[in-house]
mmJSON file of the N, C-alpha and C atoms, coordinates in Angstrom:
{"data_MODEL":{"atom_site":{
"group_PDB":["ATOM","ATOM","ATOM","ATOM","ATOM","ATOM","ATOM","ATOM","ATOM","ATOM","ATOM","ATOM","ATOM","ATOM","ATOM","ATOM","ATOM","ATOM","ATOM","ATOM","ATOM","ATOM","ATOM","ATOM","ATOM","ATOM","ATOM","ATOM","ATOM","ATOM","ATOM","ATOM","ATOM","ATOM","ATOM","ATOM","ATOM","ATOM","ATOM","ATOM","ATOM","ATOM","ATOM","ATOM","ATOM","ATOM","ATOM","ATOM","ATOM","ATOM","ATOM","ATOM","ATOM","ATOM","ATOM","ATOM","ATOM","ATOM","ATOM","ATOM","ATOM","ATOM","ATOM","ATOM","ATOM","ATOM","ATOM","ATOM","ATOM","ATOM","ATOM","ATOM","ATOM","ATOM","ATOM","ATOM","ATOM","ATOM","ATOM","ATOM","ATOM","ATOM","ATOM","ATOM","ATOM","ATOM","ATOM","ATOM","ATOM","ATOM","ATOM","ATOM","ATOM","ATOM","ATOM","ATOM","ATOM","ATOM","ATOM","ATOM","ATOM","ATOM","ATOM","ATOM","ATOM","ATOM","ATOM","ATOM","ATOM","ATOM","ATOM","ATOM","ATOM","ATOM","ATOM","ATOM","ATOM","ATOM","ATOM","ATOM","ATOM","ATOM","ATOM","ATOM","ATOM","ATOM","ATOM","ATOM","ATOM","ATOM","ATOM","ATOM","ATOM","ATOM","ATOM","ATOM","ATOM","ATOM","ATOM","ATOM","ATOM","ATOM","ATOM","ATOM","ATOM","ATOM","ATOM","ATOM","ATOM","ATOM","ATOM","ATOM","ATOM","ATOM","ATOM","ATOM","ATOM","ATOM","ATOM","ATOM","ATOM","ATOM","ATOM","ATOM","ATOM","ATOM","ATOM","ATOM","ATOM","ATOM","ATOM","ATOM","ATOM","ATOM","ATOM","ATOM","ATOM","ATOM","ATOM","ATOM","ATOM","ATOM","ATOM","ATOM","ATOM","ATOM","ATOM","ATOM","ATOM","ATOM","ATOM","ATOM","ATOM","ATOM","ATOM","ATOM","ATOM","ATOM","ATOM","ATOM","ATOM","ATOM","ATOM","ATOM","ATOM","ATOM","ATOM","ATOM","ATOM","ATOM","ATOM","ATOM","ATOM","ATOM","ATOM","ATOM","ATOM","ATOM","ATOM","ATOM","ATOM","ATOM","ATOM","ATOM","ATOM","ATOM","ATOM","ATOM","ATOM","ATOM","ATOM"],
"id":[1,2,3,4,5,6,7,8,9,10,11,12,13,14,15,16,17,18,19,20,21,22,23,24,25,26,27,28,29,30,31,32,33,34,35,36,37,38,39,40,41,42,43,44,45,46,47,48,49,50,51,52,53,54,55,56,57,58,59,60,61,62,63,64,65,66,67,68,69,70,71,72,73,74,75,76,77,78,79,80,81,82,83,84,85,86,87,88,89,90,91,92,93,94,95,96,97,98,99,100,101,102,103,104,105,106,107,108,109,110,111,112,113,114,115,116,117,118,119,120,121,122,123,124,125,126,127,128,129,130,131,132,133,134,135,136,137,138,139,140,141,142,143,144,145,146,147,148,149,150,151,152,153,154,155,156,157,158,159,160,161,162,163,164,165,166,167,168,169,170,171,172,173,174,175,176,177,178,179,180,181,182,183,184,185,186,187,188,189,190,191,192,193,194,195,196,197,198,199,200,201,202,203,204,205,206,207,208,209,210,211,212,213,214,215,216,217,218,219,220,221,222,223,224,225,226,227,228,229,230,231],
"type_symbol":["N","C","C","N","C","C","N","C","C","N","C","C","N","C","C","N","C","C","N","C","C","N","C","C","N","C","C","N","C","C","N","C","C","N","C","C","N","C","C","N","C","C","N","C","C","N","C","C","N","C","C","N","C","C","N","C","C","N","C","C","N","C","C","N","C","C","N","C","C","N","C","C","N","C","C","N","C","C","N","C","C","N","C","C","N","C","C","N","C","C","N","C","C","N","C","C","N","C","C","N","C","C","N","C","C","N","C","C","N","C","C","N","C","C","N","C","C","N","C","C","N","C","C","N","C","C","N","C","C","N","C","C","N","C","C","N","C","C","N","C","C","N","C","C","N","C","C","N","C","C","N","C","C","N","C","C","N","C","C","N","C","C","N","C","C","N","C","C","N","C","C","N","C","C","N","C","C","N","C","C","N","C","C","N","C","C","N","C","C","N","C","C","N","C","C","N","C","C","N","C","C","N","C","C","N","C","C","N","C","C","N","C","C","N","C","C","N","C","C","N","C","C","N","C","C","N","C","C","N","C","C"],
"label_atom_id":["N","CA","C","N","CA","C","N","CA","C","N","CA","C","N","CA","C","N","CA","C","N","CA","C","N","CA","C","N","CA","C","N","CA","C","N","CA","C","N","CA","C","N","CA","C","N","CA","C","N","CA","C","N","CA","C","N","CA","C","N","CA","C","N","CA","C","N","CA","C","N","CA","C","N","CA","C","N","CA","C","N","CA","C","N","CA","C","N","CA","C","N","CA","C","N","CA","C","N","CA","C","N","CA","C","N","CA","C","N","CA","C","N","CA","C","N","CA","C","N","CA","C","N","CA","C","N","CA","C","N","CA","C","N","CA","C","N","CA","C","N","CA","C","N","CA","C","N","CA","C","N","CA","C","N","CA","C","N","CA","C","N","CA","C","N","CA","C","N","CA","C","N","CA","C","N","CA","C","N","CA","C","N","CA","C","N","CA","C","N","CA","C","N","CA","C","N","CA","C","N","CA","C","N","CA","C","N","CA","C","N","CA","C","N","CA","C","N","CA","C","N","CA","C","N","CA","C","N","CA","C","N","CA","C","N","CA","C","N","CA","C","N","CA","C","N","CA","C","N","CA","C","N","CA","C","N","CA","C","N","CA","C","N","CA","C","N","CA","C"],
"label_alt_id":[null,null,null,null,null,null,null,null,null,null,null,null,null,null,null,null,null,null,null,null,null,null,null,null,null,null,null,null,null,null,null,null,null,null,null,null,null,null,null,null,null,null,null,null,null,null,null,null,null,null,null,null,null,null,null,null,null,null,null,null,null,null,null,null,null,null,null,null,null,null,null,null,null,null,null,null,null,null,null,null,null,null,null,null,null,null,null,null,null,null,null,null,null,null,null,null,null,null,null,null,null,null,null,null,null,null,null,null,null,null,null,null,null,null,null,null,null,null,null,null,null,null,null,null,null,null,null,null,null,null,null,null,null,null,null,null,null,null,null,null,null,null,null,null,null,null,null,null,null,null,null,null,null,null,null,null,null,null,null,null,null,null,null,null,null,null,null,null,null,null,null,null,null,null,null,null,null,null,null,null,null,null,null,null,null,null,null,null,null,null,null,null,null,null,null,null,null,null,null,null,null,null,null,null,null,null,null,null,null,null,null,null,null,null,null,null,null,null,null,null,null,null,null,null,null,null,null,null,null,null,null],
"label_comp_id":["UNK","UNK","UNK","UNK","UNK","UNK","UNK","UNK","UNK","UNK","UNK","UNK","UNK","UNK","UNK","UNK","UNK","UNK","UNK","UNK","UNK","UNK","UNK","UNK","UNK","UNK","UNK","UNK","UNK","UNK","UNK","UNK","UNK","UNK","UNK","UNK","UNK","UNK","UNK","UNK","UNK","UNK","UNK","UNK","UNK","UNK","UNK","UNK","UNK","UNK","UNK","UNK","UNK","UNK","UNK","UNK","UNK","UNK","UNK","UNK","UNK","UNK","UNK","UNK","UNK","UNK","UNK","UNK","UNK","UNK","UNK","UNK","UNK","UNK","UNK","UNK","UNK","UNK","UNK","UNK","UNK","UNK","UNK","UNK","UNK","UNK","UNK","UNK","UNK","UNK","UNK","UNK","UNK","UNK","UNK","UNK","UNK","UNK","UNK","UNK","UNK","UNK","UNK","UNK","UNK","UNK","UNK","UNK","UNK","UNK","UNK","UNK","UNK","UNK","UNK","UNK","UNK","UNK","UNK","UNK","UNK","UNK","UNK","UNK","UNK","UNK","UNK","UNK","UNK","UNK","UNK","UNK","UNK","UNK","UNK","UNK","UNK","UNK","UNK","UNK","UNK","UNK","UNK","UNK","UNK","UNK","UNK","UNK","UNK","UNK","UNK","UNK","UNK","UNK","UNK","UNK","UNK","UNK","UNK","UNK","UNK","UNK","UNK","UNK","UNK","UNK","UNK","UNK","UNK","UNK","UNK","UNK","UNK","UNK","UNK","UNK","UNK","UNK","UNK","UNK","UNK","UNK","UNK","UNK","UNK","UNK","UNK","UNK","UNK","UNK","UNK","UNK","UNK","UNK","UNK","UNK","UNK","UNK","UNK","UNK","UNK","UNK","UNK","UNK","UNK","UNK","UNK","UNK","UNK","UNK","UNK","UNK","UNK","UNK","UNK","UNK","UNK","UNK","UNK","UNK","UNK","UNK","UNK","UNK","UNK","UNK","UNK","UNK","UNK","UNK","UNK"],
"label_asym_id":["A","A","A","A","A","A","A","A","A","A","A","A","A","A","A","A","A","A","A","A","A","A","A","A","A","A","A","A","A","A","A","A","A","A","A","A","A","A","A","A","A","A","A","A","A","A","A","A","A","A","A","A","A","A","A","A","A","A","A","A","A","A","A","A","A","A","A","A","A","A","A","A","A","A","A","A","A","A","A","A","A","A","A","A","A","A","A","A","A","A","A","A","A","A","A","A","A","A","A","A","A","A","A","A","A","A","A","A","A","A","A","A","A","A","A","A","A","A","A","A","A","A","A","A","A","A","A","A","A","A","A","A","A","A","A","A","A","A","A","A","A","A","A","A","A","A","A","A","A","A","A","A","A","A","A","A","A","A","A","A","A","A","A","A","A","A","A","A","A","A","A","A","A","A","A","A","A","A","A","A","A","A","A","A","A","A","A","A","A","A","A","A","A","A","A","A","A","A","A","A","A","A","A","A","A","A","A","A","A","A","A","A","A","A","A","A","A","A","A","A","A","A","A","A","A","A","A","A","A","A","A"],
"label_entity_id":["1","1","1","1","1","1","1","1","1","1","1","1","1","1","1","1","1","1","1","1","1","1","1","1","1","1","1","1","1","1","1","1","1","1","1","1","1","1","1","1","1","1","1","1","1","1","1","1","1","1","1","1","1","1","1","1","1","1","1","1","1","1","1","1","1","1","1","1","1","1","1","1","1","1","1","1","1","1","1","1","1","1","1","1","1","1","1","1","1","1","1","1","1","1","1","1","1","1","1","1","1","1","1","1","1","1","1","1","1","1","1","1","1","1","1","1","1","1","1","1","1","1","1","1","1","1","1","1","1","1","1","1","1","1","1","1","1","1","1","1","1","1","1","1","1","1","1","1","1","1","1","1","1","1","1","1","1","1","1","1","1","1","1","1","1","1","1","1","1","1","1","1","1","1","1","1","1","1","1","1","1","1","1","1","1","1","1","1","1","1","1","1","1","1","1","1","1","1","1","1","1","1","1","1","1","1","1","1","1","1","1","1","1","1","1","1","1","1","1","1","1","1","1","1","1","1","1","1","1","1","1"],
"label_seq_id":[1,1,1,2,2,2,3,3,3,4,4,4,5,5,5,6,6,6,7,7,7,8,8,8,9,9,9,10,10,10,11,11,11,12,12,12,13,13,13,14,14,14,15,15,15,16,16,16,17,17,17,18,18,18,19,19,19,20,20,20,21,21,21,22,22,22,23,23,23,24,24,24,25,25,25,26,26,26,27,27,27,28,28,28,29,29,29,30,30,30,31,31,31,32,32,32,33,33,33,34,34,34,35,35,35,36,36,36,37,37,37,38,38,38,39,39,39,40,40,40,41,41,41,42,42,42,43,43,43,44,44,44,45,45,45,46,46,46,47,47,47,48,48,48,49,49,49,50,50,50,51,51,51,52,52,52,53,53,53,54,54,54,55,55,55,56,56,56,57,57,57,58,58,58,59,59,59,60,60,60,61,61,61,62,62,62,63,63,63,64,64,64,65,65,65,66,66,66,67,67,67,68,68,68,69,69,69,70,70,70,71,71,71,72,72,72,73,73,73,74,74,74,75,75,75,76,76,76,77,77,77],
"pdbx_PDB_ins_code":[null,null,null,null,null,null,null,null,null,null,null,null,null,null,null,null,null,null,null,null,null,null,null,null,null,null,null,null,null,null,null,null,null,null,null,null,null,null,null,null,null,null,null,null,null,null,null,null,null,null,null,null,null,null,null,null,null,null,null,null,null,null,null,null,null,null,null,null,null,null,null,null,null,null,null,null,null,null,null,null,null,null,null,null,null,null,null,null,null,null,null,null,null,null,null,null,null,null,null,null,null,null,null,null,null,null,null,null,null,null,null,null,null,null,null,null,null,null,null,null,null,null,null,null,null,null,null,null,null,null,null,null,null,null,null,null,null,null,null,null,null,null,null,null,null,null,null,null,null,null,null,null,null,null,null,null,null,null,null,null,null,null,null,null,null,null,null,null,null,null,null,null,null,null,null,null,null,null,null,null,null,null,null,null,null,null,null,null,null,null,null,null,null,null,null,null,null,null,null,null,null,null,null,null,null,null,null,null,null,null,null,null,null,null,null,null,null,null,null,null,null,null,null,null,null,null,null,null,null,null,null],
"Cartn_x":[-21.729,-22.805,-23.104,-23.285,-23.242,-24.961,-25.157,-27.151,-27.641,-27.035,-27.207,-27.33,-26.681,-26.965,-27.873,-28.188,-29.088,-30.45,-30.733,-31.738,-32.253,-31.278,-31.224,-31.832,-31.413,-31.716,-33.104,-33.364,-34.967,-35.627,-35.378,-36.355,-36.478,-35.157,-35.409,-36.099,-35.832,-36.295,-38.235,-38.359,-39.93,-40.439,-39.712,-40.272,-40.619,-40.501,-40.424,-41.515,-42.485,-43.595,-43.692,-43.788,-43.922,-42.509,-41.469,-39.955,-39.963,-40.683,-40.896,-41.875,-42.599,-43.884,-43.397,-42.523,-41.91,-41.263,-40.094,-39.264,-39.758,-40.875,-41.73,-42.485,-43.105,-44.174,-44.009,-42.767,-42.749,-41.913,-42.126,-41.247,-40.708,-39.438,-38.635,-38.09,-38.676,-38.334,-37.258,-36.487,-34.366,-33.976,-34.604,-34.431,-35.018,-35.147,-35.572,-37.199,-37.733,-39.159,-39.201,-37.898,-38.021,-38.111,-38.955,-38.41,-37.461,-37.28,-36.39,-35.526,-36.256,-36.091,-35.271,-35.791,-36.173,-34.346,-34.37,-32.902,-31.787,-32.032,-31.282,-30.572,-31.911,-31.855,-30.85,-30.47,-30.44,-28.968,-28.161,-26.927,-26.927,-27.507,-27.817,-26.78,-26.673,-25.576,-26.671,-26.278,-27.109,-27.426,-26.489,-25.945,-27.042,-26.58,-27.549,-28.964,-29.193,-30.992,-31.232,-30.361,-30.729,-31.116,-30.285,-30.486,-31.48,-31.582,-32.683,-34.196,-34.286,-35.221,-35.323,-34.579,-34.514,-35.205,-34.758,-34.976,-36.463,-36.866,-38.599,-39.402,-38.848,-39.664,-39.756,-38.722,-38.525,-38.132,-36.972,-36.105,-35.395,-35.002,-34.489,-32.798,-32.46,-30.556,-30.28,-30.876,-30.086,-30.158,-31.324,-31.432,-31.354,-30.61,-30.409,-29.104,-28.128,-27.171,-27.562,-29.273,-29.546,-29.81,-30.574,-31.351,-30.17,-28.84,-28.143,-26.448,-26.708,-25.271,-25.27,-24.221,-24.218,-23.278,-23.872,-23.264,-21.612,-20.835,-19.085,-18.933,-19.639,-19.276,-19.486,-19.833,-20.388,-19.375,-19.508,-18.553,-18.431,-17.245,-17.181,-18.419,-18.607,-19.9,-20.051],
"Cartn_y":[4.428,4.209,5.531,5.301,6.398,6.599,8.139,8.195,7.693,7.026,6.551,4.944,4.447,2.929,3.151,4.472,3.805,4.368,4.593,4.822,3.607,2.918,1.393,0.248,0.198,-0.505,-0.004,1.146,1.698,0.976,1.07,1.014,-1.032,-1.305,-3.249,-3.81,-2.804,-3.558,-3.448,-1.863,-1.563,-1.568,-1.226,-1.094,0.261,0.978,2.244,2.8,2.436,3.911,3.349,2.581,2.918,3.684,3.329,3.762,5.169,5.809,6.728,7.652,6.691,7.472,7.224,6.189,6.158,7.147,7.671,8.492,9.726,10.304,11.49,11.281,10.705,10.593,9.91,8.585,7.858,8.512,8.826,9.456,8.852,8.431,7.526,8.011,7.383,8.006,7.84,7.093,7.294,8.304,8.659,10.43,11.658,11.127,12.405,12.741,11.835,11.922,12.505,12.611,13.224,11.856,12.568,11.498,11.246,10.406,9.41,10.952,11.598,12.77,13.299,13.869,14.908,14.646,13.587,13.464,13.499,12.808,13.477,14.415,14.965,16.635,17.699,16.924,18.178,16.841,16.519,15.993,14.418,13.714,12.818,11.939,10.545,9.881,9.256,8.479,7.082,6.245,5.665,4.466,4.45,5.418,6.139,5.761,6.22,6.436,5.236,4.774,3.215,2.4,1.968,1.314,1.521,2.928,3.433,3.024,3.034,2.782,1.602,0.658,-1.172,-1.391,-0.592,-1.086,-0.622,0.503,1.062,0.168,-0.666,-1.495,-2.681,-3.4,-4.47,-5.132,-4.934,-5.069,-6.136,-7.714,-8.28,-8.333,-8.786,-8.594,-9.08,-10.39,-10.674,-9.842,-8.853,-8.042,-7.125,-6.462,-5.05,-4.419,-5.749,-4.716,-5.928,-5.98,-6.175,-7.747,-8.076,-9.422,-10.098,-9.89,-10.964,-10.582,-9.631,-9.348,-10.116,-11.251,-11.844,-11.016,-10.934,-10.416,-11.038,-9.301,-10.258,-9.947,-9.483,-9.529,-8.502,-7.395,-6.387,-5.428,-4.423,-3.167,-2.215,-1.283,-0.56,-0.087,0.976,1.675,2.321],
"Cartn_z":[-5.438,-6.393,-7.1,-8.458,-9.245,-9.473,-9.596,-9.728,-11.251,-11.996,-13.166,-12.056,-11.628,-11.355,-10.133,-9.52,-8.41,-9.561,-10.393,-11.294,-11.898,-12.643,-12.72,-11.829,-10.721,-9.65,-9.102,-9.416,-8.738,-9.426,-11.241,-12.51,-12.041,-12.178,-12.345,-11.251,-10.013,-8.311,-8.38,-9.031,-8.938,-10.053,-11.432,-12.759,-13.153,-13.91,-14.702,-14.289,-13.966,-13.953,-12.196,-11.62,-10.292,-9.89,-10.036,-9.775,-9.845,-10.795,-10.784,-9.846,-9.674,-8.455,-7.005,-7.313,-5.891,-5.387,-6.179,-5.98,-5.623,-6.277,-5.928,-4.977,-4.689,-3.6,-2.158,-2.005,-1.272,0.056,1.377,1.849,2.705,3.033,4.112,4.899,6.042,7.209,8.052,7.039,7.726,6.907,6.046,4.849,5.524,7.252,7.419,7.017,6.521,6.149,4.297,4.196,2.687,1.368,0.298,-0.53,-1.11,-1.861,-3.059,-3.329,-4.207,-5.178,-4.044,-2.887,-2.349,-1.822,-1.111,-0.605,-1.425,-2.526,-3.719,-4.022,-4.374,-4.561,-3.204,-2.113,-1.04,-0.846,-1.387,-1.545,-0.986,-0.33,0.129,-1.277,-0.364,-1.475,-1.79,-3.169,-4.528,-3.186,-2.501,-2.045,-0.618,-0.058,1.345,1.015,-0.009,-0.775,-0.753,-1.994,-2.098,-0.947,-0.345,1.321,1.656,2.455,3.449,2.365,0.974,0.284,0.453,0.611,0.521,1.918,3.12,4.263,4.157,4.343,3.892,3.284,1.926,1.192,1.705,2.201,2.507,1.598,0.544,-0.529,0.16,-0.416,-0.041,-0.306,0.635,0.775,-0.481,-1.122,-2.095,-3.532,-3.408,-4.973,-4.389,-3.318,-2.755,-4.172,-4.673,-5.655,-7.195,-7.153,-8.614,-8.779,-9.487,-9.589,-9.981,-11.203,-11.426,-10.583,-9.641,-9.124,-7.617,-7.276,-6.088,-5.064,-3.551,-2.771,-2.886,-3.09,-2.373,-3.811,-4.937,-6.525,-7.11,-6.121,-6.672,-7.152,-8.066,-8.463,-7.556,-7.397,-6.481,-6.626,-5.023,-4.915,-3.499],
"occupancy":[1.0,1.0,1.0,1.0,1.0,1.0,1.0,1.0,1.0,1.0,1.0,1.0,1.0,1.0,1.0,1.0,1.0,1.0,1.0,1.0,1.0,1.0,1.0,1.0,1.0,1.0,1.0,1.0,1.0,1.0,1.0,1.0,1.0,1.0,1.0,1.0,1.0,1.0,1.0,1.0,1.0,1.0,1.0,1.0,1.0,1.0,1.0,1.0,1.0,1.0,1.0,1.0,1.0,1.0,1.0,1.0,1.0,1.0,1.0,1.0,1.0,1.0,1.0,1.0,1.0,1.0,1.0,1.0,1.0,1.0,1.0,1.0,1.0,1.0,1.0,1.0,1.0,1.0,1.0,1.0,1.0,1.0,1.0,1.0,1.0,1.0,1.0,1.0,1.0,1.0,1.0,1.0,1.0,1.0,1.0,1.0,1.0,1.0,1.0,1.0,1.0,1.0,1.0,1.0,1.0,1.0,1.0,1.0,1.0,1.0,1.0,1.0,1.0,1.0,1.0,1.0,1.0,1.0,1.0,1.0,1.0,1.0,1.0,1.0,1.0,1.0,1.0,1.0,1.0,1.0,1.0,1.0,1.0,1.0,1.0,1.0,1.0,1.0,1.0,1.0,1.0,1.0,1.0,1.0,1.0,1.0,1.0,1.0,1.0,1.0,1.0,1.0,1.0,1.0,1.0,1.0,1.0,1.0,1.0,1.0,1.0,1.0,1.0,1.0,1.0,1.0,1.0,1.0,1.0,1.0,1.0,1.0,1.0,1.0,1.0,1.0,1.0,1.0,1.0,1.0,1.0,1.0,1.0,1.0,1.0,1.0,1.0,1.0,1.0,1.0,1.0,1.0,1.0,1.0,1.0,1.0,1.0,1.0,1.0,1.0,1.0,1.0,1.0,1.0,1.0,1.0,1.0,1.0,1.0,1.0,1.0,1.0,1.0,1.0,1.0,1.0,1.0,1.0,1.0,1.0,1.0,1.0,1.0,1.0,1.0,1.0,1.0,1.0,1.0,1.0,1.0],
"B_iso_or_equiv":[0.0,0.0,0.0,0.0,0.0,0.0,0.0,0.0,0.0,0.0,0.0,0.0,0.0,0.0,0.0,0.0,0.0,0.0,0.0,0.0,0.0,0.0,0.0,0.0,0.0,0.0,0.0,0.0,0.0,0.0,0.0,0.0,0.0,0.0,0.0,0.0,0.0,0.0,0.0,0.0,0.0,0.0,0.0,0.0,0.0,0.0,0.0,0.0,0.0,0.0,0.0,0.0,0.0,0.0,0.0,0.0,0.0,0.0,0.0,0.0,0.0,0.0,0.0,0.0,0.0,0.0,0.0,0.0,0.0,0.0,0.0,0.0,0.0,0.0,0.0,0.0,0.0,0.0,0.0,0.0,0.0,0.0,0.0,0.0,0.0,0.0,0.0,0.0,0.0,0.0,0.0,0.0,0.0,0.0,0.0,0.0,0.0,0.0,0.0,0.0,0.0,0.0,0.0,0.0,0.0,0.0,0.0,0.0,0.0,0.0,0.0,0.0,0.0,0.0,0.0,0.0,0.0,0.0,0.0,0.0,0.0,0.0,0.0,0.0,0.0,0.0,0.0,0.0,0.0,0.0,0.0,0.0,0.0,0.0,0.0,0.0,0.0,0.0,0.0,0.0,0.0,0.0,0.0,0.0,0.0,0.0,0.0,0.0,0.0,0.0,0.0,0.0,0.0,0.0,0.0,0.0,0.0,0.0,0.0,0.0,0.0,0.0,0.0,0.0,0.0,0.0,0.0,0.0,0.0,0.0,0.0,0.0,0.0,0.0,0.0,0.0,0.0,0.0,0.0,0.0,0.0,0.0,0.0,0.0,0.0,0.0,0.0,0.0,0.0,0.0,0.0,0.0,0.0,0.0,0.0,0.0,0.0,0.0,0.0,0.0,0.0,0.0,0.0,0.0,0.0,0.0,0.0,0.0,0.0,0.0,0.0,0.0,0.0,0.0,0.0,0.0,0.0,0.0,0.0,0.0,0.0,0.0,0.0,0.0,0.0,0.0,0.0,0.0,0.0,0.0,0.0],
"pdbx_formal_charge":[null,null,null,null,null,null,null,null,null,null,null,null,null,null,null,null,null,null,null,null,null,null,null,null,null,null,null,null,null,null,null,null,null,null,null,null,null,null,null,null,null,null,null,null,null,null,null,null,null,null,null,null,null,null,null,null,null,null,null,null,null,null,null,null,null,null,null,null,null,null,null,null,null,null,null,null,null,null,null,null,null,null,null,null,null,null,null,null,null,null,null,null,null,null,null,null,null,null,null,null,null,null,null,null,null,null,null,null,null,null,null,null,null,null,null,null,null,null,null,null,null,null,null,null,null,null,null,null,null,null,null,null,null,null,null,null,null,null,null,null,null,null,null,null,null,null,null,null,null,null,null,null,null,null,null,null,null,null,null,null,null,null,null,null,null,null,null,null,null,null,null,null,null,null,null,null,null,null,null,null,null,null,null,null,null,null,null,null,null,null,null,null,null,null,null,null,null,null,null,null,null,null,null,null,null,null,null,null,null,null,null,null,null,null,null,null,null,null,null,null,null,null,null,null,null,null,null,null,null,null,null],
"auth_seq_id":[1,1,1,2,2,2,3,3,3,4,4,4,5,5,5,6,6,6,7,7,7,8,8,8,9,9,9,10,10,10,11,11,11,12,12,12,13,13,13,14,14,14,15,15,15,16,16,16,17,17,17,18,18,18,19,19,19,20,20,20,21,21,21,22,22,22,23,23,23,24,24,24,25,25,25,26,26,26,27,27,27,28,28,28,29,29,29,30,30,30,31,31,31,32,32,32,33,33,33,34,34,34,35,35,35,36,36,36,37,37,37,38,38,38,39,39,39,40,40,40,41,41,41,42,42,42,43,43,43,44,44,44,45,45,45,46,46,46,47,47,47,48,48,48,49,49,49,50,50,50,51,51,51,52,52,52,53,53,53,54,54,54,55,55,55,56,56,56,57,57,57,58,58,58,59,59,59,60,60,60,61,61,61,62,62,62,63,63,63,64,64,64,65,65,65,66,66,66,67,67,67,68,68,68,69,69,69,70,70,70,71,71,71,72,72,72,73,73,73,74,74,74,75,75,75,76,76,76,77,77,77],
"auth_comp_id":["UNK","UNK","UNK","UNK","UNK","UNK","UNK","UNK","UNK","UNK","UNK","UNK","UNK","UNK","UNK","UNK","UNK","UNK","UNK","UNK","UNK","UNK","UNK","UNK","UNK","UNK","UNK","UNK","UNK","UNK","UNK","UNK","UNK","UNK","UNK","UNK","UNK","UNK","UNK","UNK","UNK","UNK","UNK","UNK","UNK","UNK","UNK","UNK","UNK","UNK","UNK","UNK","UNK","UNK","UNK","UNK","UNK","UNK","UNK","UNK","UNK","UNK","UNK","UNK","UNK","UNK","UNK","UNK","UNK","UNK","UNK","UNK","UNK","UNK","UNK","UNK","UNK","UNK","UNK","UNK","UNK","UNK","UNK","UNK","UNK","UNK","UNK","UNK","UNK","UNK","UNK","UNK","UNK","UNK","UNK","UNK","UNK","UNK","UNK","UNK","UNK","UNK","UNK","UNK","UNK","UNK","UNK","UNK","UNK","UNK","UNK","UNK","UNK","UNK","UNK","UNK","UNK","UNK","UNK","UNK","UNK","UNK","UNK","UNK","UNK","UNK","UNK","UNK","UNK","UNK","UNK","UNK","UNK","UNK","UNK","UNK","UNK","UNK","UNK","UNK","UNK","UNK","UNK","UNK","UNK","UNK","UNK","UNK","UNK","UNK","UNK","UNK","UNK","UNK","UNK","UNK","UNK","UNK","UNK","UNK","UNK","UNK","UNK","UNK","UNK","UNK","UNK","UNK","UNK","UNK","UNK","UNK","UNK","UNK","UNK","UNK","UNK","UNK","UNK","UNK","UNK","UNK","UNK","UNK","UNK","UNK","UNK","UNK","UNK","UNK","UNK","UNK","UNK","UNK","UNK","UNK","UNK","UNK","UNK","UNK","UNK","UNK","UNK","UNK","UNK","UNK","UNK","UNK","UNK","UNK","UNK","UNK","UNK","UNK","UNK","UNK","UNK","UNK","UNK","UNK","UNK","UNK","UNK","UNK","UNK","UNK","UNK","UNK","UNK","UNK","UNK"],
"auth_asym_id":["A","A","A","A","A","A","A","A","A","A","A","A","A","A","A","A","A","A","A","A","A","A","A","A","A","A","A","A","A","A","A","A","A","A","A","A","A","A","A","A","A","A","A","A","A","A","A","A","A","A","A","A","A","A","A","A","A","A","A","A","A","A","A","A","A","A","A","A","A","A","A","A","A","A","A","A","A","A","A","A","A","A","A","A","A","A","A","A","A","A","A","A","A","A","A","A","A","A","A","A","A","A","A","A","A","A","A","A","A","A","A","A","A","A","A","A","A","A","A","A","A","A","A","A","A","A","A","A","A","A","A","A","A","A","A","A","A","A","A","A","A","A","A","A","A","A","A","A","A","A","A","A","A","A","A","A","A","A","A","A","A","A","A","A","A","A","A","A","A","A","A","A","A","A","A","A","A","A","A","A","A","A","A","A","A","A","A","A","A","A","A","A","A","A","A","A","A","A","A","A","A","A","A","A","A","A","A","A","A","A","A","A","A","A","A","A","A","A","A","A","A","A","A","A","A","A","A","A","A","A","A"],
"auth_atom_id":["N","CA","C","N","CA","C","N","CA","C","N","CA","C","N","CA","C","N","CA","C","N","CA","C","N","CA","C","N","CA","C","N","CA","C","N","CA","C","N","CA","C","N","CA","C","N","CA","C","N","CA","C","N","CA","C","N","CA","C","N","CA","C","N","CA","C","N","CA","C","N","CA","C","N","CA","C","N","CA","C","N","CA","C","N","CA","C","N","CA","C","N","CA","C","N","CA","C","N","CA","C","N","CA","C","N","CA","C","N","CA","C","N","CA","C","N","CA","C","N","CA","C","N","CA","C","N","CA","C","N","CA","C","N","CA","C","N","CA","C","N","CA","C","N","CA","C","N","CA","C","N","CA","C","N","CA","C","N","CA","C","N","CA","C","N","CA","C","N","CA","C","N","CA","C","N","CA","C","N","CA","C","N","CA","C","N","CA","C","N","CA","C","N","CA","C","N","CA","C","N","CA","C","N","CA","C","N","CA","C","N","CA","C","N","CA","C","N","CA","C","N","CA","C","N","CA","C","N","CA","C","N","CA","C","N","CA","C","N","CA","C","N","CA","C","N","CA","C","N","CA","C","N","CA","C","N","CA","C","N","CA","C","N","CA","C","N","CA","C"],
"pdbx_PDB_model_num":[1,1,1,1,1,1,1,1,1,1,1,1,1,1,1,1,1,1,1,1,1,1,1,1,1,1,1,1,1,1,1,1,1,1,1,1,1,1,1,1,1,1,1,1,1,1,1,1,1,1,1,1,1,1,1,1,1,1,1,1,1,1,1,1,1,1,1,1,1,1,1,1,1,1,1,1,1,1,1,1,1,1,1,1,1,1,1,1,1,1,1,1,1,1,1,1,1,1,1,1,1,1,1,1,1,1,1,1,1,1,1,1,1,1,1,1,1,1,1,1,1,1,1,1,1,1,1,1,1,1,1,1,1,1,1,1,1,1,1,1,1,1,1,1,1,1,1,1,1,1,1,1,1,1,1,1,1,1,1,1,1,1,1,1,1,1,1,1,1,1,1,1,1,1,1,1,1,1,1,1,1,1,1,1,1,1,1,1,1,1,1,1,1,1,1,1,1,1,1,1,1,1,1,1,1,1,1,1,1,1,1,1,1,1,1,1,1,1,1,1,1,1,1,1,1,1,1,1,1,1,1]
}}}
C-alpha cells in the first residue's frame, strides 16, 4: 500500500477534517502508543498503519480496502 492510498482510505473511511485530526492526535496502541502521523513518520508501513488503525476503530472487514473494493479484488498492497 502506497501513502497516497492509505491517505485515501483515511479521508473516505473518516472524512477530511476528522482524518486529519485523527492522524495527529489519535494514538494506537499496536503503534506502540504512537500516532497515525507519528508511525509514519518513524518508517512504519501504509498497510501496518492502516490495519492497526482499523483494529483501534473498529473499521469493519468489509471497508478495511474501501467502500466499493470487495475482499479477494483488491490491488496489490
Amino acid at each position: 500500500m502506497r501513502l497516497s492510498q492509505f491517505r485515501a482510505l483515511l479521508v473516505e473511511e473518516f472524512g477530511a477534517s476528522y482524518a486529519a485530526s485523527l492522524a495527529r492526535t489519535h494514538h494506537v496502541h499496536a503503534l506502540d502508543s504512537r500516532t497515525v502521523d507519528e508511525a509514519l513518520e518513524s518508517g512504519v508501513p501504509p498497510r501496518t498503519v492502516w490495519l492497526a488503525l482499523c483494529d483501534d476503530m473498529d473499521v469493519p472487514e468489509e471497508r478495511r480496502l474501501g467502500r466499493d473494493v470487495r475482499p479477494g479484488r483488491a490491488g496489490p498492497g
